[in-house]
N, C-alpha and C positions, 0 to 999 in steps of 0.2 A: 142103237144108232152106230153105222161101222166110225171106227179111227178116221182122222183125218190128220193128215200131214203136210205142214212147209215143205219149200223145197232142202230145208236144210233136216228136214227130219225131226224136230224137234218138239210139234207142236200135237196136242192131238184134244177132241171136241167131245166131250160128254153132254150128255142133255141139260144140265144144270149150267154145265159152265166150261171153259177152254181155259188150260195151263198148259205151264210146259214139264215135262216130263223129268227135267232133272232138274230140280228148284235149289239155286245157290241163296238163294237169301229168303229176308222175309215176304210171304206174299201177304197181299191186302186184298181185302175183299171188296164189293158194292156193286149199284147198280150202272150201266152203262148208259151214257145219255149221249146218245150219236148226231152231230151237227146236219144238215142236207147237206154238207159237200165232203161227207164221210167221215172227217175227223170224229172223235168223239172225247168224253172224259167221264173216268170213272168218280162215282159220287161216293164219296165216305163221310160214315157218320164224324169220325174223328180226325182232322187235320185239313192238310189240302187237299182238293179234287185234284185227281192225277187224266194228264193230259193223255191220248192215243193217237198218234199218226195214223194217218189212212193207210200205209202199206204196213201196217202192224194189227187193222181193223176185222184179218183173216171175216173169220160167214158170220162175228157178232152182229148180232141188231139191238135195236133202241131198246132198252127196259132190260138184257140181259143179265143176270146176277152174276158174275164173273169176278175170276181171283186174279191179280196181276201181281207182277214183282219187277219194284224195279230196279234197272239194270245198268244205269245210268243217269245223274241227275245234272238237266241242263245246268249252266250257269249265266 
């Protein structure tokens, strides 16, 4: 499966899973459980489900196994 890129460059999609390419912290893993109006949230076994914006949602779909980090926590 070729690379896929943001427009910022940063992002790129393997078959398992989409990370980003220079990882400042720690990633978490799980499964992705995508809302109908694109949002979605990542399910982990340990702690809180972590939320996804729709414009952060890049080609994941529902049930994807995906690592995320985050990079900012609301308050």
């Amino acid at each position: 499966m070729p690379k896929k890129t943001d427009t910022n460059n940063n992002v790129k999609r393997t078959k398992k899973s989409t990370k980003t390419q220079k990882p400042r912290g720690k990633e978490i893993e799980g499964n992705l459980s995508v809302h109908a109006k694109g949002f979605g949230f990542v399910l982990v076994k340990k702690g809180t489900d972590i939320f996804i914006p729709l414009e952060h949602m890049l080609n994941a779909m529902d049930g994807d196994y995906v690592s995320v980090e985050i990079v900012k926590k609301s308050t």
